[in-house]
VMD Tcl script that builds the backbone (N, CA, C; Angstrom):
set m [mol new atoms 402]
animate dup $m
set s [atomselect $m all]
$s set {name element resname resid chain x y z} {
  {N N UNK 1 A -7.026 26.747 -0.932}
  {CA C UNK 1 A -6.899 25.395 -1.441}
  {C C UNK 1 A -5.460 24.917 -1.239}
  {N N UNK 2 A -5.207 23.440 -1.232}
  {CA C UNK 2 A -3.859 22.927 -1.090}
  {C C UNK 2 A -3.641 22.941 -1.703}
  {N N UNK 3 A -1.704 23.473 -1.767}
  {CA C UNK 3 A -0.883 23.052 -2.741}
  {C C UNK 3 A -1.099 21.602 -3.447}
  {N N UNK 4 A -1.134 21.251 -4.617}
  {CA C UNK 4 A -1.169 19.802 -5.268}
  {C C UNK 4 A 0.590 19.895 -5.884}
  {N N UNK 5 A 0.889 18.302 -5.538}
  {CA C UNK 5 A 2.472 17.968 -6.081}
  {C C UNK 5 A 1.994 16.804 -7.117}
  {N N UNK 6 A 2.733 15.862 -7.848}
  {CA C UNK 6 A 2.527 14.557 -8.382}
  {C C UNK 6 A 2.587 13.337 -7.844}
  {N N UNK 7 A 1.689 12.495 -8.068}
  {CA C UNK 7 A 1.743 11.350 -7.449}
  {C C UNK 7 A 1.392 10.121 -8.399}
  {N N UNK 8 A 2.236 9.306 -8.274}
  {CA C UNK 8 A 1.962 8.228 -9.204}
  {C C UNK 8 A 2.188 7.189 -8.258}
  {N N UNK 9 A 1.421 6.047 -8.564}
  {CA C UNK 9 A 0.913 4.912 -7.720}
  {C C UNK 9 A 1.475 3.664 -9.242}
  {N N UNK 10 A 2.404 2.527 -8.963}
  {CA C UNK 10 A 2.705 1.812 -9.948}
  {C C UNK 10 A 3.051 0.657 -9.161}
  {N N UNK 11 A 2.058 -0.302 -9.865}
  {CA C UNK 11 A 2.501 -1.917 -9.391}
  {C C UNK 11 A 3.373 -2.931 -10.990}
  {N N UNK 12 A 3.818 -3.963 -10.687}
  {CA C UNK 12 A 4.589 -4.502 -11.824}
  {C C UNK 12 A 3.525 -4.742 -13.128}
  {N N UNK 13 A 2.537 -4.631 -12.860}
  {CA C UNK 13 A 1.511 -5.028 -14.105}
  {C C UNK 13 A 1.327 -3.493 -14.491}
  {N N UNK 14 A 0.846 -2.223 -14.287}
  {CA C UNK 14 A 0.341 -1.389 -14.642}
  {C C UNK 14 A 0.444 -0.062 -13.991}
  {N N UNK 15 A 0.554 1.182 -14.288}
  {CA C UNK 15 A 0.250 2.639 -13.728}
  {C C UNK 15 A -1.337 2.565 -13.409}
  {N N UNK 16 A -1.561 2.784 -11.841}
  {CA C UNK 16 A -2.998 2.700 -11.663}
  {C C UNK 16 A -3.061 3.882 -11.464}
  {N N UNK 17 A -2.295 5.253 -11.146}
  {CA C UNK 17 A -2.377 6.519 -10.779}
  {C C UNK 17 A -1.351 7.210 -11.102}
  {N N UNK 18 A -1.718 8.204 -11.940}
  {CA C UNK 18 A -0.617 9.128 -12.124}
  {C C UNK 18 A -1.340 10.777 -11.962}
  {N N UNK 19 A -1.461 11.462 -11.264}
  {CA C UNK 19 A -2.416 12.177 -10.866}
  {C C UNK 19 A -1.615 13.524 -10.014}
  {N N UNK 20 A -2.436 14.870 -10.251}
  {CA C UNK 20 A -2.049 15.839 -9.272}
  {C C UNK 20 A -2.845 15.680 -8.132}
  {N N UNK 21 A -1.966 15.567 -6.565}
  {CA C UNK 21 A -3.063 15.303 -5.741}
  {C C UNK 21 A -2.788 16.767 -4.348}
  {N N UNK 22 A -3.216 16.641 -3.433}
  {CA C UNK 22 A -3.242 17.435 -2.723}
  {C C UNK 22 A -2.593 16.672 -1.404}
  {N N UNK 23 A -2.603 15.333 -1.234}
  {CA C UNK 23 A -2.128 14.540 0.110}
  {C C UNK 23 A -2.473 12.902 -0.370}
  {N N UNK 24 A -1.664 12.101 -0.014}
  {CA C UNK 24 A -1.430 11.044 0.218}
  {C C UNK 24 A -1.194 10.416 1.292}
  {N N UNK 25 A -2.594 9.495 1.574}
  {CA C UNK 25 A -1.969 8.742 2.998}
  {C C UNK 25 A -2.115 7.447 2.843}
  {N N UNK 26 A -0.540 6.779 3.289}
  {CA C UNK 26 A 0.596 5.497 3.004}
  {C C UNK 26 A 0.499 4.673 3.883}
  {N N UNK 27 A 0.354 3.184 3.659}
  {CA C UNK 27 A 0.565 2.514 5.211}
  {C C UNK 27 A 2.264 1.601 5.019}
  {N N UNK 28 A 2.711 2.411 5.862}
  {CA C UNK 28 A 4.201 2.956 6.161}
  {C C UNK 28 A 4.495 1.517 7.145}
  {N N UNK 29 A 5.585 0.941 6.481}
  {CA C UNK 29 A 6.351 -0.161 7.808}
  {C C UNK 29 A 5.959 -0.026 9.120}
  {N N UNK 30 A 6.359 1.472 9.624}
  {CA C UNK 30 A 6.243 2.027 10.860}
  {C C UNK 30 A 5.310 2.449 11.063}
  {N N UNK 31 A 4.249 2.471 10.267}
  {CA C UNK 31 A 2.545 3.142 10.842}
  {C C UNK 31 A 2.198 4.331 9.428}
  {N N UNK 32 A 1.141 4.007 9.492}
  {CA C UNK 32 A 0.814 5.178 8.403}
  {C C UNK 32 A 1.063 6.961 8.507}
  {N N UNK 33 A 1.474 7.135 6.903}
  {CA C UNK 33 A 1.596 8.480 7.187}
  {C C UNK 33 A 1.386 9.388 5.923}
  {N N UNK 34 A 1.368 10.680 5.911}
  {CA C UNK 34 A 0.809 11.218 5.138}
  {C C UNK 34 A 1.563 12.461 4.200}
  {N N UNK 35 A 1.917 12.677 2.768}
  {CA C UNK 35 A 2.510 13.419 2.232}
  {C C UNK 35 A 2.093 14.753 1.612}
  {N N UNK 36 A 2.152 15.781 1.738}
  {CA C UNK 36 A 1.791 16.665 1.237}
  {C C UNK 36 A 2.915 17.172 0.246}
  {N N UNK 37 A 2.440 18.467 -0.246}
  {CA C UNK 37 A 3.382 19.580 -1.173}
  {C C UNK 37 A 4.577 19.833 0.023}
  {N N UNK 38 A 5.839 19.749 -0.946}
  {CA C UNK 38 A 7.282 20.175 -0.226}
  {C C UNK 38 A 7.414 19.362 1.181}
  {N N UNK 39 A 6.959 17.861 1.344}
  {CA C UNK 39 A 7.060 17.233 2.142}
  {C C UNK 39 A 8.341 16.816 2.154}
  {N N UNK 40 A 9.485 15.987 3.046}
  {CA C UNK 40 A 10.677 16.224 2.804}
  {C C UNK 40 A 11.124 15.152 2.275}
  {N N UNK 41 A 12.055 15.130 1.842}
  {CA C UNK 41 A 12.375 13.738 1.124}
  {C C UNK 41 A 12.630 12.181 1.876}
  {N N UNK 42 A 12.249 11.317 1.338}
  {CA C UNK 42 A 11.716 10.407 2.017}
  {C C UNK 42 A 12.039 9.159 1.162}
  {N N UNK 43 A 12.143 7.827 1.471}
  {CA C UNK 43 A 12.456 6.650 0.708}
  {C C UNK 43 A 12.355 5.935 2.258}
  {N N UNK 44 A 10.906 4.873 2.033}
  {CA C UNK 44 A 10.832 3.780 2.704}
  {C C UNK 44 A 10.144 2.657 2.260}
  {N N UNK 45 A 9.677 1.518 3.192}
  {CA C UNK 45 A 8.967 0.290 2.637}
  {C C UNK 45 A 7.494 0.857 3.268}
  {N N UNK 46 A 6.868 -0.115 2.494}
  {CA C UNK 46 A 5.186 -0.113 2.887}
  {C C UNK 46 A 4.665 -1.204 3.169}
  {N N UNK 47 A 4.101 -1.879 3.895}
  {CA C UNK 47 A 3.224 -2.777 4.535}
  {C C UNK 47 A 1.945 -2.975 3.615}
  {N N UNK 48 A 1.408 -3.951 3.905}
  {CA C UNK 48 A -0.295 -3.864 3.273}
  {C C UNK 48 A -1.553 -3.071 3.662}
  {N N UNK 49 A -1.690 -2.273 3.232}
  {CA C UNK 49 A -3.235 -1.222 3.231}
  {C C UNK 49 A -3.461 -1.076 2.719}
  {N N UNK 50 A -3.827 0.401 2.515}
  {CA C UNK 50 A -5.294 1.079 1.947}
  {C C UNK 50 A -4.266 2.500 1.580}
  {N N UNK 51 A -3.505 3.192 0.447}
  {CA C UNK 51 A -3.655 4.190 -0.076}
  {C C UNK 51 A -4.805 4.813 -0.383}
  {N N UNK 52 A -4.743 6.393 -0.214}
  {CA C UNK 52 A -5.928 6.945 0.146}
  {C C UNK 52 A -5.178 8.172 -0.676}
  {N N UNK 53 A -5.331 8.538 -2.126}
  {CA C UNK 53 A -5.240 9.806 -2.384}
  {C C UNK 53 A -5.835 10.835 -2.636}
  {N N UNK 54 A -5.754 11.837 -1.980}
  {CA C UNK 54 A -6.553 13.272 -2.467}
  {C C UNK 54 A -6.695 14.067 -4.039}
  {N N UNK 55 A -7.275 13.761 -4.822}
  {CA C UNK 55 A -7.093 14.586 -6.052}
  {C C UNK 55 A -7.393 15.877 -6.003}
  {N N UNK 56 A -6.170 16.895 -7.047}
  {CA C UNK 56 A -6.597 17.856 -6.370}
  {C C UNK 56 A -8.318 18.633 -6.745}
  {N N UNK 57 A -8.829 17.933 -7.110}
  {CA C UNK 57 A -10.115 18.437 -7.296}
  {C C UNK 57 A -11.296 17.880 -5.976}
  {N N UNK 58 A -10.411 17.546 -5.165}
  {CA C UNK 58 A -11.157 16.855 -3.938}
  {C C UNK 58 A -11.725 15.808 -3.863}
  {N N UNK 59 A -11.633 15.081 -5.013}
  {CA C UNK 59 A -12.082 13.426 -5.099}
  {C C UNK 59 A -11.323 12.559 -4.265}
  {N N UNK 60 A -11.189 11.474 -3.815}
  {CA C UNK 60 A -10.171 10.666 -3.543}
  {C C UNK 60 A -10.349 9.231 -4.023}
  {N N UNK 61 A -8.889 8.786 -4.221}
  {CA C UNK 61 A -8.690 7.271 -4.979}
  {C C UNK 61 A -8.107 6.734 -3.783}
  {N N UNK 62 A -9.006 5.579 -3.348}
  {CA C UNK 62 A -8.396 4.243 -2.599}
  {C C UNK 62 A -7.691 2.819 -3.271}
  {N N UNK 63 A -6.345 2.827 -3.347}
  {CA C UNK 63 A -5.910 1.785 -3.636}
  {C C UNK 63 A -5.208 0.947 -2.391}
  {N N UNK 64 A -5.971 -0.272 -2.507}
  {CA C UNK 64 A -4.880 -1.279 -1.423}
  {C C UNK 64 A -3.808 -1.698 -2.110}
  {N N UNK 65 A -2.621 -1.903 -1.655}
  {CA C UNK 65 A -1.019 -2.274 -1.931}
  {C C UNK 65 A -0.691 -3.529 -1.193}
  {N N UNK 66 A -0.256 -4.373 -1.335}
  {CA C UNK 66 A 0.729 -5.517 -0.706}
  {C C UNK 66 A 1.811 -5.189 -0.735}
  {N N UNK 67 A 2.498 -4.171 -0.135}
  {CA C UNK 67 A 4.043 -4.221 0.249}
  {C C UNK 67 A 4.198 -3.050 -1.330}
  {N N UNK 68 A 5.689 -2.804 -0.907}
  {CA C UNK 68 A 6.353 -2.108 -1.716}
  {C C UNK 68 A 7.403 -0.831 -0.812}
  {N N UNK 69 A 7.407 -0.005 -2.116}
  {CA C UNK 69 A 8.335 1.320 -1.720}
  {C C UNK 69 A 7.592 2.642 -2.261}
  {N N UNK 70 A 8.178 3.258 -1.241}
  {CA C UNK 70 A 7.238 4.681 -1.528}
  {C C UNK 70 A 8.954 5.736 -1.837}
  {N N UNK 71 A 8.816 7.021 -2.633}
  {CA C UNK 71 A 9.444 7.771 -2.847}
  {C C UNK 71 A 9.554 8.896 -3.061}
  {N N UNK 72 A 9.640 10.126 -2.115}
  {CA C UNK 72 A 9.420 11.026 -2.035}
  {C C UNK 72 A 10.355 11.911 -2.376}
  {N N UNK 73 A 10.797 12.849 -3.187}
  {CA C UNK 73 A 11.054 13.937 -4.091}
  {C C UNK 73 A 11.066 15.105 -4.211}
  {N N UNK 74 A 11.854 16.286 -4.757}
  {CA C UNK 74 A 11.712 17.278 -5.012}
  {C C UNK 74 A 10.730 17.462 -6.210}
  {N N UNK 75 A 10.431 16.027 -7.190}
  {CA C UNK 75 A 9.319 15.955 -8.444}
  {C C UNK 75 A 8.520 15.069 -8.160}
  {N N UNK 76 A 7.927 15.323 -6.503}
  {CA C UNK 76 A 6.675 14.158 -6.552}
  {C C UNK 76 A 7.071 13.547 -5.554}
  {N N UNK 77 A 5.657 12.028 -5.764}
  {CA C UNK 77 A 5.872 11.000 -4.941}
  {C C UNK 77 A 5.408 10.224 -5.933}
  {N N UNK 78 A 6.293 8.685 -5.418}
  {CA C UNK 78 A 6.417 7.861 -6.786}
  {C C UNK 78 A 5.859 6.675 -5.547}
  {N N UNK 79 A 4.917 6.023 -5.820}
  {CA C UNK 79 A 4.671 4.761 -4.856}
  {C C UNK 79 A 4.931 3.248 -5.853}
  {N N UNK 80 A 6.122 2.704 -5.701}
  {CA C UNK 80 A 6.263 0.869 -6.353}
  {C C UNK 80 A 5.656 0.107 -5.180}
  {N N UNK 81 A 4.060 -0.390 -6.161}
  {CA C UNK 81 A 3.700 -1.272 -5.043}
  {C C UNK 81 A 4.193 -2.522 -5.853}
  {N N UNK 82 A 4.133 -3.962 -4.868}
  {CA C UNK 82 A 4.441 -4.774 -5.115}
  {C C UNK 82 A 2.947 -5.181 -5.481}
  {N N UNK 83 A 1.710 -5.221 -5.225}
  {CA C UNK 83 A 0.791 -5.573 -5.568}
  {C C UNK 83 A -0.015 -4.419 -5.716}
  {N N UNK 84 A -1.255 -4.012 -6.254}
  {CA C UNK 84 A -2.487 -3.114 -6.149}
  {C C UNK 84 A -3.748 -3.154 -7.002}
  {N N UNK 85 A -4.233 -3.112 -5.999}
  {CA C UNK 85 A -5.635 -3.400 -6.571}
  {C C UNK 85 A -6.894 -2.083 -6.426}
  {N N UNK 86 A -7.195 -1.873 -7.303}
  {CA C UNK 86 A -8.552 -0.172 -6.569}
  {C C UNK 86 A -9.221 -1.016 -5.779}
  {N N UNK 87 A -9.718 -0.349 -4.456}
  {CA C UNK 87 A -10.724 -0.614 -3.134}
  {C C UNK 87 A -11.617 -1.364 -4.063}
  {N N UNK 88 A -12.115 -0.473 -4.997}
  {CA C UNK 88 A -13.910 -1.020 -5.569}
  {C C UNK 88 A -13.549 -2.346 -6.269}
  {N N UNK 89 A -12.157 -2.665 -6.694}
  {CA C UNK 89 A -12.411 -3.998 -6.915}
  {C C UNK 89 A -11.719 -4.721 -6.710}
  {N N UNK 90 A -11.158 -4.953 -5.848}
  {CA C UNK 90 A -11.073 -5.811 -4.254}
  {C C UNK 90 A -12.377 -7.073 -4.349}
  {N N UNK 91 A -11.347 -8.319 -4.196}
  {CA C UNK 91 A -12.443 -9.508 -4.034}
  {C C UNK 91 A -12.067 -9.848 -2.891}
  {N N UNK 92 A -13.096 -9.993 -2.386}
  {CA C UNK 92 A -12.437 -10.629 -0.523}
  {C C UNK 92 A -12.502 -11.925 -0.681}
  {N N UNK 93 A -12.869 -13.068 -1.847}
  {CA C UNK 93 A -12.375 -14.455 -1.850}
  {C C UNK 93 A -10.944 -14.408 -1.912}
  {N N UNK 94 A -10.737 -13.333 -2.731}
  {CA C UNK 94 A -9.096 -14.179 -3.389}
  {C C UNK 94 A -7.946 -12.900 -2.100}
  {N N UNK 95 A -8.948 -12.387 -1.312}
  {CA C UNK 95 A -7.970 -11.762 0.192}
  {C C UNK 95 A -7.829 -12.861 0.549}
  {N N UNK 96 A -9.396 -13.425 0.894}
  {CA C UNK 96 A -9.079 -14.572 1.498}
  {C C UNK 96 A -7.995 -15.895 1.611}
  {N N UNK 97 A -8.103 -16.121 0.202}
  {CA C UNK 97 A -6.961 -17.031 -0.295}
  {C C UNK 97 A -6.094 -17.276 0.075}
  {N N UNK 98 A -5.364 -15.079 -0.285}
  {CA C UNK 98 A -4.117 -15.102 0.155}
  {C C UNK 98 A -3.335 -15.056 1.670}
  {N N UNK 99 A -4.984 -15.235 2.614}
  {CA C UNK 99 A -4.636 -15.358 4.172}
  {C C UNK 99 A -4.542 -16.757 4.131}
  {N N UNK 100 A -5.388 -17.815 3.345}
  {CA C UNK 100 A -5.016 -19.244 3.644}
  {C C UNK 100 A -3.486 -19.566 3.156}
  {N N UNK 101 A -3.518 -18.878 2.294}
  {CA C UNK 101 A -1.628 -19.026 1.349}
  {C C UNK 101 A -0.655 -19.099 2.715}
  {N N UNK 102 A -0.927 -17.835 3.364}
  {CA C UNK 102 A -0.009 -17.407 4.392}
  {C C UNK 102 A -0.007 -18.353 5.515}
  {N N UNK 103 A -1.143 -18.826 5.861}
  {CA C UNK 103 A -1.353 -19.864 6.670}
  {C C UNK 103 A -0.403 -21.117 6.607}
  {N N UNK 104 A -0.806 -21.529 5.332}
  {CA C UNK 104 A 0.152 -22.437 4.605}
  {C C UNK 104 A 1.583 -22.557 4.655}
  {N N UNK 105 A 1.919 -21.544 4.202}
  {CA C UNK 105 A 3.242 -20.768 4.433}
  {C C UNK 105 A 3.918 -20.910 5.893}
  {N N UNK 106 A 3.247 -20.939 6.886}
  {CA C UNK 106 A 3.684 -20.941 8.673}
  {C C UNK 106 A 3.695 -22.457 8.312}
  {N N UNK 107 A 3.203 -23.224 8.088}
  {CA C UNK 107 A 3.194 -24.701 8.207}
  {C C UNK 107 A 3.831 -25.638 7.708}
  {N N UNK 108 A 4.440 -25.321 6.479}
  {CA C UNK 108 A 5.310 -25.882 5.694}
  {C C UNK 108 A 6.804 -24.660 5.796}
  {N N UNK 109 A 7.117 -23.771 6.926}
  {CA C UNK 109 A 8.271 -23.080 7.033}
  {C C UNK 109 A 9.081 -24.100 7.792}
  {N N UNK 110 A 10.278 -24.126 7.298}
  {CA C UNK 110 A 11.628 -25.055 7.475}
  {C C UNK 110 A 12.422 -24.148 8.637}
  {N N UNK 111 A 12.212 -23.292 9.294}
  {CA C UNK 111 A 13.504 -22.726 9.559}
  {C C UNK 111 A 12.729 -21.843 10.691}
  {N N UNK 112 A 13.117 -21.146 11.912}
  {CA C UNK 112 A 12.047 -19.995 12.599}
  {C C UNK 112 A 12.002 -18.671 12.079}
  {N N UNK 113 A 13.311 -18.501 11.102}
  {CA C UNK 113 A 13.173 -17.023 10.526}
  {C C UNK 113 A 11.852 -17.285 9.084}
  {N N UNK 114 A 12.207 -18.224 8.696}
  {CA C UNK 114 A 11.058 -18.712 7.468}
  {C C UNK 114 A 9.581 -18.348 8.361}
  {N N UNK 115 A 9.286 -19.095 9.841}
  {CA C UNK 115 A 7.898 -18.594 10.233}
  {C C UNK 115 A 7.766 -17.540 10.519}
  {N N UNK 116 A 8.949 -17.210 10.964}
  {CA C UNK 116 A 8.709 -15.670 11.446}
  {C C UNK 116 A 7.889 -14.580 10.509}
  {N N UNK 117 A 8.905 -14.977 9.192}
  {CA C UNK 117 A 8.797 -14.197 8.208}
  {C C UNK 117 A 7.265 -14.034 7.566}
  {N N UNK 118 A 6.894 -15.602 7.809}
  {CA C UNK 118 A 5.076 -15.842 7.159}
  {C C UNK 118 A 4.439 -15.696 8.117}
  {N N UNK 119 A 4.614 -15.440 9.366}
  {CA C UNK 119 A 3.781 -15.210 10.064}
  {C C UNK 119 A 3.882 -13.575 10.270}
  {N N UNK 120 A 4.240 -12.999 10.098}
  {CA C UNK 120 A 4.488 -11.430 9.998}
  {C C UNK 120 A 3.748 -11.259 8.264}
  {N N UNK 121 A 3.699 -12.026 7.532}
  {CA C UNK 121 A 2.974 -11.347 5.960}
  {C C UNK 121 A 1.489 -12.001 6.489}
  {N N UNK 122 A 1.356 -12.376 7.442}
  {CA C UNK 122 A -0.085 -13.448 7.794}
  {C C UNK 122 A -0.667 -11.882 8.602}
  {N N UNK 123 A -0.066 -11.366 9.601}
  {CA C UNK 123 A -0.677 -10.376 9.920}
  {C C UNK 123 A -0.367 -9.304 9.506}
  {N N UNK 124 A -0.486 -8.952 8.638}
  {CA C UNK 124 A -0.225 -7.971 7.552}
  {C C UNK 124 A -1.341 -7.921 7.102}
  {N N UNK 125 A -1.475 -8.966 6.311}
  {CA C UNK 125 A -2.632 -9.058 5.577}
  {C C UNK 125 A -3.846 -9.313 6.019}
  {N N UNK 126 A -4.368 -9.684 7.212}
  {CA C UNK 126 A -5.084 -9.613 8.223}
  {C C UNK 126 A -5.492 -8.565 8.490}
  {N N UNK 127 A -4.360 -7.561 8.459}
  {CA C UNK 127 A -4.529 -6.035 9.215}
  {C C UNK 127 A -4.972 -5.341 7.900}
  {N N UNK 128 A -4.901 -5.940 6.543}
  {CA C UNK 128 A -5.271 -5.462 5.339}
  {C C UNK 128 A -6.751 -5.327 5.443}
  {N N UNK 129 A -7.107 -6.861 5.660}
  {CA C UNK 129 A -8.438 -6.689 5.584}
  {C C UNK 129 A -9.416 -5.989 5.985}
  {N N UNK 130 A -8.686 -5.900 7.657}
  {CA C UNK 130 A -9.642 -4.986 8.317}
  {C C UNK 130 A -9.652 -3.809 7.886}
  {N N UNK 131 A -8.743 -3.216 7.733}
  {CA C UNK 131 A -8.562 -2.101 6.939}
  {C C UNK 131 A -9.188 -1.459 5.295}
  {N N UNK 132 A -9.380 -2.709 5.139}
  {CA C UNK 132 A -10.281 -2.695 4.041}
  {C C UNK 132 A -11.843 -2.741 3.912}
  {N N UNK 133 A -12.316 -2.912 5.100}
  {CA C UNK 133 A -13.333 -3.380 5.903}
  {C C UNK 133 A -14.331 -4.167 5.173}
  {N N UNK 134 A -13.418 -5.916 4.825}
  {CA C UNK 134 A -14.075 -6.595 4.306}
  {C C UNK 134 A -13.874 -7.615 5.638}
}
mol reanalyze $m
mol bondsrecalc $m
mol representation Tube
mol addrep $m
């Protein structure tokens, strides 16, 4: 059986996970990736997906994230999402929404780093969805 380390999953409203798990897989700025026991220490940003943790009893918890920071440790891994929601309750109206928001956002941007910027959280969250496979 795998080593299990700690993992806690925390957005600004609530602790949705605080759990011994066996692996965690992150969708990482740079592409997703995955943490195990005595993984090395680590501090980066996260993009919008699909957290996927292993409990160590072999269950797994899917939480999607909107952005944040992940933090990796000699006591764990600590994930600050900026948003999270569990997979199972995930509304794909109010995904939706927040792809028209973003839309919005490109159209009323003043500046090209302003579109740049909404048009990069536009496919993000795009790439959420699919990923979410709603």
């Amino acid at each position: 059986m795998a080593e299990s380390f700690q993992f806690e999953l925390v957005s600004p409203e609530r602790l949705l996970l605080s759990e011994a798990v066996t692996a965690v897989n992150v969708p990482g700025t740079e592409g997703y990736f995955t943490v195990m026991a005595r993984h090395a220490p680590l501090m980066t940003t996260l993009k919008p997906g699909v957290v996927v943790a292993t409990l160590e009893g072999g269950s797994e918890q899917k939480i999607f994230v909107l952005g944040g920071f992940a933090d990796v440790n000699q006591n764990g891994f600590t994930l600050l999402a900026e948003r999270a929601t569990r997979v199972e309750d995930l509304n794909a109206a109010e995904l939706d929404q927040q792809i028209r928001n973003a839309e919005e956002d490109i159209a009323d941007a003043k500046s090209p780093e302003d579109k740049a910027k909404a048009e990069h959280a536009l496919d993000q969250l795009r790439e959420a969805r699919v990923a979410v496979g709603m």
